[in-house]
DRENZA-35186 format. One line per 2 residues: number of its first residue (from 0); their letters; for each residue x, y, z of N, C-alpha, C, O. Coordinates in pm, whole numbers, padded with zeros to 5 digits. Layout:
NUM> A> X/Y/Z/X/Y/Z/X/Y/Z/X/Y/Z  ...
//
This chain:
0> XX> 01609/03619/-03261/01577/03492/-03194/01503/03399/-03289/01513/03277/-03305  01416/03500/-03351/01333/03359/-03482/01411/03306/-03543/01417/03183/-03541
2> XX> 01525/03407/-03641/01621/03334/-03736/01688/03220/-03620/01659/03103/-03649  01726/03228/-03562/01790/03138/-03488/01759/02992/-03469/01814/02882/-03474
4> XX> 01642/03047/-03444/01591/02897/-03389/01541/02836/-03523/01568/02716/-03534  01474/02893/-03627/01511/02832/-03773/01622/02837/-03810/01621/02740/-03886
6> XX> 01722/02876/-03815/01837/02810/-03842/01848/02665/-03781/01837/02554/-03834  01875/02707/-03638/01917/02529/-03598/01823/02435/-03603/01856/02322/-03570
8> XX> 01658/02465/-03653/01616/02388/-03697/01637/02365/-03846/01616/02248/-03878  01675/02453/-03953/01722/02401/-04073/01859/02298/-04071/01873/02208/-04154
10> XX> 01964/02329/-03953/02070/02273/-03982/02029/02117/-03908/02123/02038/-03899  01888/02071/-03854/01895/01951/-03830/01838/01903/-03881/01834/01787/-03842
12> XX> 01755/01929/-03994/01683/01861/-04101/01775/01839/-04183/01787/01719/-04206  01898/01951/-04280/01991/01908/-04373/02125/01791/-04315/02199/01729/-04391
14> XX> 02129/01784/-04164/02194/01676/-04092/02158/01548/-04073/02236/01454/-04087  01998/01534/-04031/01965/01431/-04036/01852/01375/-04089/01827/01266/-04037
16> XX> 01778/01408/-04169/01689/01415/-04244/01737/01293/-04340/01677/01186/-04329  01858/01306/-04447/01886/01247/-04528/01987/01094/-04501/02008/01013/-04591
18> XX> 02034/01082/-04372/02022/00943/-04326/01881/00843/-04285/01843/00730/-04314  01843/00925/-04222/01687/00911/-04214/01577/00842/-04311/01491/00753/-04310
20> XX> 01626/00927/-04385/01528/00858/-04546/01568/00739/-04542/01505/00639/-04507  01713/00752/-04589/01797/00623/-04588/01774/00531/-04548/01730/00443/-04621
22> XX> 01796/00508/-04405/01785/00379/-04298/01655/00378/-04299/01618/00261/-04287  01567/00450/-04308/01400/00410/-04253/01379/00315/-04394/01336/00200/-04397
24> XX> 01414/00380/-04483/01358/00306/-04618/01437/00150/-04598/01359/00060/-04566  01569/00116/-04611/01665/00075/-04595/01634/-00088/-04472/01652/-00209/-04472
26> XX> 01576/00029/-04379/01492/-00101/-04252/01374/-00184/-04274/01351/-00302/-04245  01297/-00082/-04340/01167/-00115/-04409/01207/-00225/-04492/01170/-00341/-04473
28> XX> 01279/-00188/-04580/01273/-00312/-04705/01348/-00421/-04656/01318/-00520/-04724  01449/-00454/-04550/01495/-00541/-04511/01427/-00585/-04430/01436/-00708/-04441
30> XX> 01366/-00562/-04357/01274/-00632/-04242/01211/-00763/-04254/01113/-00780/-04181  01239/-00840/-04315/01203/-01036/-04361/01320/-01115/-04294/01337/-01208/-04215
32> XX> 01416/-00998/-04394/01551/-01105/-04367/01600/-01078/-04215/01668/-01162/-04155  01550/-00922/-04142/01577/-00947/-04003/01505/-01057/-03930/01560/-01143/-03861
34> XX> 01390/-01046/-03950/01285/-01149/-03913/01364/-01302/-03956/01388/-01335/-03840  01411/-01396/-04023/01487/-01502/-04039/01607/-01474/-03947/01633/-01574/-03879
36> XX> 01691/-01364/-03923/01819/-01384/-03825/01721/-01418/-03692/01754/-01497/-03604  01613/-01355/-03693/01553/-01368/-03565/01511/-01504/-03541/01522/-01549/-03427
38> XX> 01461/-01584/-03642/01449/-01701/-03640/01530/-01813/-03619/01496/-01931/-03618  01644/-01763/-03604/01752/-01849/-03552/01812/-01864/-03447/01902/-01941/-03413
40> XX> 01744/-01768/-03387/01751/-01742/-03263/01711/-01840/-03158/01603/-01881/-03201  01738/-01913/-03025/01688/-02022/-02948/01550/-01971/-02881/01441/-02028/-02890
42> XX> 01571/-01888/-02834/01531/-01795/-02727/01336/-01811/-02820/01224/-01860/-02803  01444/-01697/-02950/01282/-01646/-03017/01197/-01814/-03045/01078/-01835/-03021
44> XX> 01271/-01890/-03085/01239/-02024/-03146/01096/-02091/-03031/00980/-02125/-03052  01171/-02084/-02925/01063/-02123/-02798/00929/-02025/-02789/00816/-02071/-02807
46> XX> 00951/-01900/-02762/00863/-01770/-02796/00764/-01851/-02939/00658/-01912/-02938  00839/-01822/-03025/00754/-01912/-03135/00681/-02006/-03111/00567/-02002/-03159
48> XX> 00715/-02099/-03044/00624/-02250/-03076/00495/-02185/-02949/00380/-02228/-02962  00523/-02087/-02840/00419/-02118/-02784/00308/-01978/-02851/00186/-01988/-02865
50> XX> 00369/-01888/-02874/00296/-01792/-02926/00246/-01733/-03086/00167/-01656/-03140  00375/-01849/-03121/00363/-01812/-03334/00396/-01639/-03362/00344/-01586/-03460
52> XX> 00486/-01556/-03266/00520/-01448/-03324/00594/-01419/-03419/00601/-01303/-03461  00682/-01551/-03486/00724/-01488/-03649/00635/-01483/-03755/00622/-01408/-03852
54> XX> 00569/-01591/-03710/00413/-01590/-03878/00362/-01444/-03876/00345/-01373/-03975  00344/-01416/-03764/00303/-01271/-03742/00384/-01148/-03794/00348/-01049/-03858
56> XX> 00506/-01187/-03745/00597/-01072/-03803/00660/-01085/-03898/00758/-01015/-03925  00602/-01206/-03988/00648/-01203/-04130/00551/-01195/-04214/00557/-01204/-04337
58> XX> 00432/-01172/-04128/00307/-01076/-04213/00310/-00974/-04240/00261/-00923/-04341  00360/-00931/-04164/00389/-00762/-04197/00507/-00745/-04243/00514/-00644/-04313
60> XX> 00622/-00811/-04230/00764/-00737/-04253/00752/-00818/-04357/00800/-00928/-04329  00698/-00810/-04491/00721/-00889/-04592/00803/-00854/-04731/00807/-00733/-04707
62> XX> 00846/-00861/-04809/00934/-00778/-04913/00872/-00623/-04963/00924/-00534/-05031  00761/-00632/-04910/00674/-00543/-04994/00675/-00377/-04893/00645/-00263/-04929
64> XX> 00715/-00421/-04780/00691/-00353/-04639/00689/-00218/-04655/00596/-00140/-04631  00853/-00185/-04718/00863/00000/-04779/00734/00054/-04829/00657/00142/-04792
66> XX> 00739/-00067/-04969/00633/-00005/-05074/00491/-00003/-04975/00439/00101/-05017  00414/-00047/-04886/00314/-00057/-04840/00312/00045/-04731/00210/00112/-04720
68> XX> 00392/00061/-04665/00410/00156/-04542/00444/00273/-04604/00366/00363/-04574  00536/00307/-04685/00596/00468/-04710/00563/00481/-04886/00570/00569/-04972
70> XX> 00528/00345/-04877/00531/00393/-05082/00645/00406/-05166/00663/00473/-05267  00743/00302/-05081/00893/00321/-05153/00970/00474/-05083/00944/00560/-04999
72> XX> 01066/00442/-05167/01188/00579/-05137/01144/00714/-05130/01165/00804/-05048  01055/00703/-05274/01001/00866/-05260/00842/00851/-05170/00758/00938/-05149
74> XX> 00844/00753/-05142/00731/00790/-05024/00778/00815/-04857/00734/00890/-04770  00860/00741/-04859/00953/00819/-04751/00986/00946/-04722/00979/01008/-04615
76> XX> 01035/00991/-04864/01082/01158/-04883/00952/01230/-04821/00958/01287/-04712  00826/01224/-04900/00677/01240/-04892/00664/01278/-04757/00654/01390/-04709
78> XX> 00666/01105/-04674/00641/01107/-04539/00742/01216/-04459/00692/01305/-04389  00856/01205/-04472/00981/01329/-04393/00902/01440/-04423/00823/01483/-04339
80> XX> 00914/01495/-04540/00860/01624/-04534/00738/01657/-04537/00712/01764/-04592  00686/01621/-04511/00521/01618/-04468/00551/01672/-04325/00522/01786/-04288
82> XX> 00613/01574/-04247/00593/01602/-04108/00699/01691/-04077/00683/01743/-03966  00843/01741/-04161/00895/01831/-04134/00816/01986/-04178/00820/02087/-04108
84> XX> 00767/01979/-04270/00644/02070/-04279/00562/02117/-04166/00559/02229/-04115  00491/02003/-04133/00416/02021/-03992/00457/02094/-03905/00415/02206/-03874
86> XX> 00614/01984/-03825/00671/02084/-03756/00692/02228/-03748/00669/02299/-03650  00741/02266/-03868/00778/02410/-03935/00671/02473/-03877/00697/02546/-03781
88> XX> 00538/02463/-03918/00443/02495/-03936/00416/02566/-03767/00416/02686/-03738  00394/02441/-03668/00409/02444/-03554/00481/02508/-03464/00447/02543/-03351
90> XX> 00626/02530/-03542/00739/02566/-03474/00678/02750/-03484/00675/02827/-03388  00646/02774/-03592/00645/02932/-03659/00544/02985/-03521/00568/03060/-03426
92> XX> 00428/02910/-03560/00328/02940/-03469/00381/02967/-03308/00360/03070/-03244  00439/02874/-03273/00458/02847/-03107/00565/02949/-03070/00595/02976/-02953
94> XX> 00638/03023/-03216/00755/03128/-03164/00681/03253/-03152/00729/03337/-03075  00530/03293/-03240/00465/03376/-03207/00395/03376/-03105/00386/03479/-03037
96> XX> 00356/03308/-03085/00289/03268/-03017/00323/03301/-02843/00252/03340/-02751  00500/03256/-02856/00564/03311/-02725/00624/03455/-02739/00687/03511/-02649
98> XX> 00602/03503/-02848/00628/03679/-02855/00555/03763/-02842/00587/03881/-02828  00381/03693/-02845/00291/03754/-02800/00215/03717/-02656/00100/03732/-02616
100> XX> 00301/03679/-02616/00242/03625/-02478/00206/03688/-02385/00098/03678/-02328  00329/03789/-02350/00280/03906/-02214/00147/03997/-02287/00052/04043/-02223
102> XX> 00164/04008/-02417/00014/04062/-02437/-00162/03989/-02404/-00268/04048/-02382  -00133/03842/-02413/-00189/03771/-02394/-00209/03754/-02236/-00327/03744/-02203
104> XX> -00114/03750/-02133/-00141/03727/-02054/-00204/03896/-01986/-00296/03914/-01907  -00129/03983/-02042/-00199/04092/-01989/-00345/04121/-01994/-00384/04196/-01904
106> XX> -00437/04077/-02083/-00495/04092/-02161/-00598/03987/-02055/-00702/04030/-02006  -00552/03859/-02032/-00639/03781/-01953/-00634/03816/-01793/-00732/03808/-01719
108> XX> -00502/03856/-01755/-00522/03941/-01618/-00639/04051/-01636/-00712/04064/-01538  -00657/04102/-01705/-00765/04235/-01708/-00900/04168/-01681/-00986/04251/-01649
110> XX> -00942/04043/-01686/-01073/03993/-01657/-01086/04010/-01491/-01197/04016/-01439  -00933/04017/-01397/-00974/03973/-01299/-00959/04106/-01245/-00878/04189/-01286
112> XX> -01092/04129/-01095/-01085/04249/-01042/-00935/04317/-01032/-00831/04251/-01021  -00942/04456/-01038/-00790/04543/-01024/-00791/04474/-00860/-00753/04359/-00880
114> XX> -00810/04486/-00749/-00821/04419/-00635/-00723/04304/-00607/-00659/04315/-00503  -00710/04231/-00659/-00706/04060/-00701/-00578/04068/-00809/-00467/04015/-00797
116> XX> -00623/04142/-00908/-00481/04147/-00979/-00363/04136/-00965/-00317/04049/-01039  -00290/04185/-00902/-00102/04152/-00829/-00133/04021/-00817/-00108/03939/-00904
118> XX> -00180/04000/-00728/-00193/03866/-00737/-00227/03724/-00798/-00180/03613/-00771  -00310/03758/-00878/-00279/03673/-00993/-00267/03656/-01081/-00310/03569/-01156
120> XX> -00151/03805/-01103/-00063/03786/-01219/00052/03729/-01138/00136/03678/-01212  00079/03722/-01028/00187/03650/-00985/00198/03506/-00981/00298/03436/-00997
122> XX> 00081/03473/-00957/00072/03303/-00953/00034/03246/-01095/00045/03124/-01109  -00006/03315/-01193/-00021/03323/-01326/00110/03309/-01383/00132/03214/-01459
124> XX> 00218/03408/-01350/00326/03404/-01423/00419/03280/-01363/00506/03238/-01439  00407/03227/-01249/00473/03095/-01240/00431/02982/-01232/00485/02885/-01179
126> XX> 00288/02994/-01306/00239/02868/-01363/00302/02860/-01480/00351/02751/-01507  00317/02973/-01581/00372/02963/-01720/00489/02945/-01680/00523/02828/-01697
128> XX> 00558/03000/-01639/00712/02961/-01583/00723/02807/-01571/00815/02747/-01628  00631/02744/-01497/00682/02582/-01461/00652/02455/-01618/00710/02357/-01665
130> XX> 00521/02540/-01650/00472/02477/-01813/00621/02476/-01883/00655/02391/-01965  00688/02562/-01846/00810/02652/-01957/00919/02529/-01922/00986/02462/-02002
132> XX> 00914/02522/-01783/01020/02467/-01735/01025/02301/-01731/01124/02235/-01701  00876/02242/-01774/00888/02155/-01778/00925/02058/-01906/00991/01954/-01915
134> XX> 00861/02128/-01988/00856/02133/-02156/01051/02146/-02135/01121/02047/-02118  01084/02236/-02139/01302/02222/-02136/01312/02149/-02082/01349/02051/-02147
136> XX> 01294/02124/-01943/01388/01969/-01853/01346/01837/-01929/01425/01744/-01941  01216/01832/-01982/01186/01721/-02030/01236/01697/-02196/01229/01581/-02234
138> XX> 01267/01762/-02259/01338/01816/-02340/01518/01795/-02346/01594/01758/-02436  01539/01835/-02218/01658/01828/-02198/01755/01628/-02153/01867/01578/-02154
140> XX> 01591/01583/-02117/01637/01449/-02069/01618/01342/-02161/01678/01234/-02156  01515/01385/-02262/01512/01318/-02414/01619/01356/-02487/01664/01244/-02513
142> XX> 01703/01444/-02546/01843/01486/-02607/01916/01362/-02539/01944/01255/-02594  01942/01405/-02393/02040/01320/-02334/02065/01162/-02359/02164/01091/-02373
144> XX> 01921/01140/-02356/01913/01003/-02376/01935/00948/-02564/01967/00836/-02602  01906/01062/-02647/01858/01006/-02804/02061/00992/-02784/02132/00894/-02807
146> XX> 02102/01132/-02735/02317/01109/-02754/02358/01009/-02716/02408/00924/-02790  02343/00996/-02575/02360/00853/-02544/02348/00716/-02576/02431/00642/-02523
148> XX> 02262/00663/-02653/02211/00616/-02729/02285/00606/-02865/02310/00492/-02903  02317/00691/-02930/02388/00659/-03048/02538/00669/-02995/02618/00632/-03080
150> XX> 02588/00706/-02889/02670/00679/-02890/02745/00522/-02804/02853/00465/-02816  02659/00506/-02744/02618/00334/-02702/02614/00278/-02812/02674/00171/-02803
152> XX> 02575/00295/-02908/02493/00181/-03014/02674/00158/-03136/02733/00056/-03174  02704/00323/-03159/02828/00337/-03221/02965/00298/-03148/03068/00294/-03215
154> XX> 02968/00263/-02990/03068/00213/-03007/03084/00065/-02956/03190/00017/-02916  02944/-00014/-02966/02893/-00128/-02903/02923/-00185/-03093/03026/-00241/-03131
156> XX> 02841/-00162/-03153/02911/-00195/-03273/03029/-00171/-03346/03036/-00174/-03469  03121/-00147/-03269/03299/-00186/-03336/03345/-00255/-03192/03460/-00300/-03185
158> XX> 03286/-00261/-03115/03333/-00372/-03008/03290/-00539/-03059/03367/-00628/-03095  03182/-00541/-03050/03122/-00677/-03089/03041/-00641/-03250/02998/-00540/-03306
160> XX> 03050/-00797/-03283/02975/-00822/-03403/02843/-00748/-03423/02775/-00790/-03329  02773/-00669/-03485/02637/-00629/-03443/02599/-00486/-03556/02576/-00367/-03534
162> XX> 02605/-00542/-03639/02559/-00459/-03794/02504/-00404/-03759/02542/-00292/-03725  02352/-00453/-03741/02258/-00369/-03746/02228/-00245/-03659/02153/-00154/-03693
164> XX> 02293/-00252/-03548/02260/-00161/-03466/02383/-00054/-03476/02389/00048/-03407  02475/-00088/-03566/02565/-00006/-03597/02552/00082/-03729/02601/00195/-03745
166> XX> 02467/00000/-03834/02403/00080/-03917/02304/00180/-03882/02304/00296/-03924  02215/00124/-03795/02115/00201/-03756/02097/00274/-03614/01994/00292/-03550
168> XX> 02225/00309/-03587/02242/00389/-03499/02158/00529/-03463/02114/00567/-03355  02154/00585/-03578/02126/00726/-03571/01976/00701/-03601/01929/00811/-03632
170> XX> 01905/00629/-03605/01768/00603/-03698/01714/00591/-03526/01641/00669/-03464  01790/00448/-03475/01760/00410/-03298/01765/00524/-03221/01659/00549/-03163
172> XX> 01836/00584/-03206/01871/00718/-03105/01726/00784/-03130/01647/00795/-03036  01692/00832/-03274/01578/00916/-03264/01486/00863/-03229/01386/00930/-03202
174> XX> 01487/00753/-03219/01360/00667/-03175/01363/00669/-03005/01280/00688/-02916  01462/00647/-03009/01513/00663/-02810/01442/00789/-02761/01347/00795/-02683
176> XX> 01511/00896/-02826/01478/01041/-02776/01336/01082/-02791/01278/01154/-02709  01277/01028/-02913/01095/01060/-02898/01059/00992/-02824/00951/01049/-02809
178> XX> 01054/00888/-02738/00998/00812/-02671/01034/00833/-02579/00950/00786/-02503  01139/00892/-02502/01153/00966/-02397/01077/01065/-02364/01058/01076/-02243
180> XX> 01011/01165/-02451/00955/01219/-02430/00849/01209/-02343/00826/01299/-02263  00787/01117/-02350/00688/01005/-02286/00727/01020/-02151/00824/00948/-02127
182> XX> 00678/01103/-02030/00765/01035/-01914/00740/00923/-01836/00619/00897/-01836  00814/00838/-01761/00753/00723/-01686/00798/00567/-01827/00895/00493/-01844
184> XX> 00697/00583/-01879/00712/00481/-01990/00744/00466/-02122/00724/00370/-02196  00807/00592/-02146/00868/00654/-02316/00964/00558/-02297/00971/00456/-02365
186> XX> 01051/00591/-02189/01210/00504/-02196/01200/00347/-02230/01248/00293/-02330  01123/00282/-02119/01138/00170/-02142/01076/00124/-02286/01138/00036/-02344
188> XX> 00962/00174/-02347/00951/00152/-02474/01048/00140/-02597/01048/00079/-02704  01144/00241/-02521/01276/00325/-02673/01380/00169/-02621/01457/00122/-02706
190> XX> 01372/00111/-02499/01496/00017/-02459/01451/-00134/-02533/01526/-00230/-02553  01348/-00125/-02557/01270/-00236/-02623/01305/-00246/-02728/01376/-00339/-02767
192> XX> 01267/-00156/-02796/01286/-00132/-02942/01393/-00117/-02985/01387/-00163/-03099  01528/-00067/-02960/01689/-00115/-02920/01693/-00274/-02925/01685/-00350/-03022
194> XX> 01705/-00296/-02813/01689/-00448/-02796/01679/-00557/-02872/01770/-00638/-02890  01550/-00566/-02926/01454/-00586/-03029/01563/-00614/-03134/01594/-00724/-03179
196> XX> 01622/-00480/-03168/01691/-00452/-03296/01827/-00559/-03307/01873/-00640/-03388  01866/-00496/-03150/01997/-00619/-03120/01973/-00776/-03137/02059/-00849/-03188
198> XX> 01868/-00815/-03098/01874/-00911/-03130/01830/-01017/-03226/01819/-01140/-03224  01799/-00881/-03345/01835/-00966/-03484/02021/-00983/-03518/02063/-01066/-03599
200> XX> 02113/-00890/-03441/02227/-00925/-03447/02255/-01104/-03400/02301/-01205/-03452  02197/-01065/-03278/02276/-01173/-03143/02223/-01169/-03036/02194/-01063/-02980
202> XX> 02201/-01282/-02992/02131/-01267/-02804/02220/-01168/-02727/02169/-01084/-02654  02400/-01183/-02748/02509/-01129/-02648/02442/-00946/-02707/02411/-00866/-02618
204> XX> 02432/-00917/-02807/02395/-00769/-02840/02255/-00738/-02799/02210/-00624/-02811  02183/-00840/-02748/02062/-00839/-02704/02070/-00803/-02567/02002/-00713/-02518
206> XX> 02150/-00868/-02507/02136/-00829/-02360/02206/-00763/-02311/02192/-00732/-02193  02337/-00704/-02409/02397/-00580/-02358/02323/-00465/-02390/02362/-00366/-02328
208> XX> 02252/-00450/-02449/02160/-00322/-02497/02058/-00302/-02365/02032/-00194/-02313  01997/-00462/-02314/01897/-00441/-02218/02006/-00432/-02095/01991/-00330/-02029
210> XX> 02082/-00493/-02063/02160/-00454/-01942/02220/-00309/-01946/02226/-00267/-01830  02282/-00190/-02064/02306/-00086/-02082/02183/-00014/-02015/02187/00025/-01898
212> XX> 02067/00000/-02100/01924/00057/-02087/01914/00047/-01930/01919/00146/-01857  01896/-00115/-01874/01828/-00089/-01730/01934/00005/-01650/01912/00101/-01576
214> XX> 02053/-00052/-01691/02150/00042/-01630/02120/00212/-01633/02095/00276/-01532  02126/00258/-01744/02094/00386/-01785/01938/00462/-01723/01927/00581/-01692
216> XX> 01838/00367/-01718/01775/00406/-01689/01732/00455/-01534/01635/00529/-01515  01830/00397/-01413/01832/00402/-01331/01861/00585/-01279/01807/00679/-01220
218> XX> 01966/00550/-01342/02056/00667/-01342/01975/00803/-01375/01957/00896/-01297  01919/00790/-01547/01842/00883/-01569/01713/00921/-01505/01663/01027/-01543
220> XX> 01636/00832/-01391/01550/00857/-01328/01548/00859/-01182/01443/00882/-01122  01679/00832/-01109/01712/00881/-01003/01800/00983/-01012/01791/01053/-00912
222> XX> 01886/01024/-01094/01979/01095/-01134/01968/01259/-01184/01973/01374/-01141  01944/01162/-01336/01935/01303/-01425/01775/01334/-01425/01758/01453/-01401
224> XX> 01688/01285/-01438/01575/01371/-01449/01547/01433/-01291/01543/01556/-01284  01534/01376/-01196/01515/01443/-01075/01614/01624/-01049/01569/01734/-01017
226> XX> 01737/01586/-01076/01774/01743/-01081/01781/01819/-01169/01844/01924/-01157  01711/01782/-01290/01665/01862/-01429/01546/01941/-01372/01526/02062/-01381
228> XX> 01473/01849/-01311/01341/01879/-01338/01274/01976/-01190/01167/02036/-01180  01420/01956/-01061/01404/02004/-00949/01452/02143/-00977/01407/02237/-00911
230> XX> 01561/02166/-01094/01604/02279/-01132/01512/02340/-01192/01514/02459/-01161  01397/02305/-01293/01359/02357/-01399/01201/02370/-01335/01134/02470/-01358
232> XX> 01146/02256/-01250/01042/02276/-01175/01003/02367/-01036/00905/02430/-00998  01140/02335/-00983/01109/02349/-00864/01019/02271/-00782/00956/02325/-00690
234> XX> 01006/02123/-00814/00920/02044/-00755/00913/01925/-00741/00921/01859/-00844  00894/01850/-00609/00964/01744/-00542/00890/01647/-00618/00768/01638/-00614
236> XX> 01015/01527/-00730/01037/01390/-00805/00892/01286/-00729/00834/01209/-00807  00852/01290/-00609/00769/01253/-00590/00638/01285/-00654/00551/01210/-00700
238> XX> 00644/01394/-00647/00493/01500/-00709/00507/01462/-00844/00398/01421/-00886  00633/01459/-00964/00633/01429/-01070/00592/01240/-01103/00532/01190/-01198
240> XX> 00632/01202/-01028/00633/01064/-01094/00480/01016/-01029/00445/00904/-01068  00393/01079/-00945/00241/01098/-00889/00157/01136/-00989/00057/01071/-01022
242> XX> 00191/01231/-01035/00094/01311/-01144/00162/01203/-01260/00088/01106/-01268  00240/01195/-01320/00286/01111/-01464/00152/00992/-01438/00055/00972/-01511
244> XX> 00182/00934/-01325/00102/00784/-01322/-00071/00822/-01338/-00146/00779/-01425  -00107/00924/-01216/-00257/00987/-01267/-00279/00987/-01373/-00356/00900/-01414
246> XX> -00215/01095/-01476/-00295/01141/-01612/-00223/00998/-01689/-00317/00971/-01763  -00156/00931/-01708/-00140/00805/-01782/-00268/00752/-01761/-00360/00745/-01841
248> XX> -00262/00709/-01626/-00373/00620/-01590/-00513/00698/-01683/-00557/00643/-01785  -00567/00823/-01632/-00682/00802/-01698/-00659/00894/-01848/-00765/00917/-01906
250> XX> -00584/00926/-01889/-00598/00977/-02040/-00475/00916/-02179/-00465/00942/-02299  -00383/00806/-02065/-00287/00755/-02169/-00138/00822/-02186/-00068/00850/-02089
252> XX> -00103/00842/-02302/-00005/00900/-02299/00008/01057/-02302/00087/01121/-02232  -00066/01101/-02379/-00152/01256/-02321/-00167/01293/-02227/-00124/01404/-02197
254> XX> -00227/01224/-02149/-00249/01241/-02002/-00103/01251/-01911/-00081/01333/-01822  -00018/01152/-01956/00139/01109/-01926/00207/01273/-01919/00249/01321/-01814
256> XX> 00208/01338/-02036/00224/01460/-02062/00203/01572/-02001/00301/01641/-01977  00063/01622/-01958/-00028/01696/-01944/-00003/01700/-01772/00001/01802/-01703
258> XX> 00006/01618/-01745/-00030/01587/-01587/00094/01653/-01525/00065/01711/-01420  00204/01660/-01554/00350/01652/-01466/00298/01830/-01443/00258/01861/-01331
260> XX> 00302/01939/-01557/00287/02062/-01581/00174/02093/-01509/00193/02197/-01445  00043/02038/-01487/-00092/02066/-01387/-00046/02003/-01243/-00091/02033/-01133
262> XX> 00027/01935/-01266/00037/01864/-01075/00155/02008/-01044/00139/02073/-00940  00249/02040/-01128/00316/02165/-01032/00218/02309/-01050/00217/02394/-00961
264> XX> 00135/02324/-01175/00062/02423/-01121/-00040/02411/-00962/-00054/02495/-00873  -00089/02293/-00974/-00171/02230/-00844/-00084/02247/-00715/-00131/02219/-00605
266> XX> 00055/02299/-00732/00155/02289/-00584/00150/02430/-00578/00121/02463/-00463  00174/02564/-00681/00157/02618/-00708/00084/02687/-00572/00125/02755/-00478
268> XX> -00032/02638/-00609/-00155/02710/-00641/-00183/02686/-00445/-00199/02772/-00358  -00177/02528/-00434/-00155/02547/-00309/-00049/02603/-00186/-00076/02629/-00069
270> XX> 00068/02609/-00250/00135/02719/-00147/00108/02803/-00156/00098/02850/-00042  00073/02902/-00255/00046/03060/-00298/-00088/03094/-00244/-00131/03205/-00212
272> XX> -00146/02980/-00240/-00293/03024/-00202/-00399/02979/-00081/-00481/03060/-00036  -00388/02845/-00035/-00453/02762/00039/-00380/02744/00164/-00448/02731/00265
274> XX> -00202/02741/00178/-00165/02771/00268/-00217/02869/00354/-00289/02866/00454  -00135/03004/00255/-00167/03141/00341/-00321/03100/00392/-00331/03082/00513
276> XX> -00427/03087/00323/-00518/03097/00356/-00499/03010/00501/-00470/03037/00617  -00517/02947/00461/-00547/02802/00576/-00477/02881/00761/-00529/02886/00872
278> XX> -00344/02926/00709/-00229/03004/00814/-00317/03149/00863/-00298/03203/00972  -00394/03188/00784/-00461/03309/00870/-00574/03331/00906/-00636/03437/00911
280> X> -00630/03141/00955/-00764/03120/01017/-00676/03134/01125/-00719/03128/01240
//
């Protein structure tokens, strides 16, 4: 199972890793001259006079942008494998980590009276179960969306005029799919930033990207995440999109995270425990 899962994590670093470099560097150093298509724009032109957002974004996106942000080409390389490192690093850990687990959990059941024990190793083991299950469904609805996404973007650019988002297809998608991760407000961030991109093409690539997205997003949040997550949770889309807004609200995007996995242990905990109780006053 280890080789495995390093494997298909080696075969997606030697897959996409090296477009990656590419287009990130590639975006970086072009980013002026997107900024001027953008300036020709009507739309942005008005945006401009009342807010001055190109002076702004031609402060930063200036010829120099690569070299200042990544340090050029081979600072790019640098930056990739740095954080593919990390990962690695992370990944190694978190596979031991789940091979030593029933020792671990055995190990923390033993604190609690033999008495008490059955029991909460039972409600113990489907708290980790739902952590498990939420981490895959959520997992499973970021993939969906990064495919989708490049494949929107790849065949939206040989329909209409729209380079850029046809060059940078595969660069956008990953950007889609990490920001999905995010639940509640990953998406609409990743539809922005799409968008955004389109419409250094063209307003018409501008608003098919945002009319695609709102479209898509409907779907993926009445749709596909609700029976991902009813499969993988066992727990009613209400309770999820309750807890997302809580821990956003007070810890951010962390909190965004954190919260979905504690609001089903919190359901958990009350059927398994507070019911019965409550039922045999």
């Amino acid at each position: 199972m280890f080789l495995g899962v390093l494997g298909l994590f080696a075969l997606f670093v030697g897959v996409l890793v090296p477009p990656l470099i590419e287009q990130g560097t590639e975006f970086a150093t072009n980013a002026p001259a997107f900024i001027d298509q953008l300036s020709q724009n009507k739309l942005v032109q008005r945006l401009d006079e009342e807010f001055g957002v190109l002076d702004q974004l031609r402060e930063l996106a200036n010829a120099d942008l690569a070299e200042q942000v990544f340090g050029g080409l081979l600072g790019v390389g640098r930056a990739v494998l740095s954080a593919l490192f990390s990962a690695l690093t992370v990944l190694v850990l978190t596979l031991y980590f789940l091979g030593s687990l029933p020792t671990i959990k055995s190990a923390a059941y033993k604190l609690v009276p033999a008495s008490r024990r059955a029991r909460v190793r039972h409600i113990g083991d489907q708290v980790v179960s739902t952590v498990g299950g939420f981490v895959a469904g959520q997992s499973t609805v970021a993939a969906t969306a990064g495919v989708t996404t490049y494949v929107f973007l790849f065949v939206l650019s040989k329909v209409i005029e729209a380079p850029l988002l046809g060059q940078y297809a595969l660069a956008l998608a990953l950007v889609v799919a990490l920001f999905d991760l995010v639940p509640l407000v990953g998406a609409i961030i990743g539809a922005v930033v799409v968008s955004v991109v389109g419409l250094a093409d063209s307003l018409t690539a501008a608003l098919i990207c945002a009319a695609f997205y709102a479209l898509y997003q409907q779907i993926e949040n009445y749709v596909l995440a609700p029976r991902i997550m009813r499969r993988s949770l066992n727990l009613d889309p209400m309770v999820t999109i309750i807890s997302a807004l809580i821990g956003g609200t007070l810890l951010g995007v962390v909190g965004a995270l954190v919260a979905i996995p504690m609001g089903a242990a919190a359901v958990i905990i009350y059927r398994e425990v507070i019911v019965p109780r409550q039922d045999a006053l």
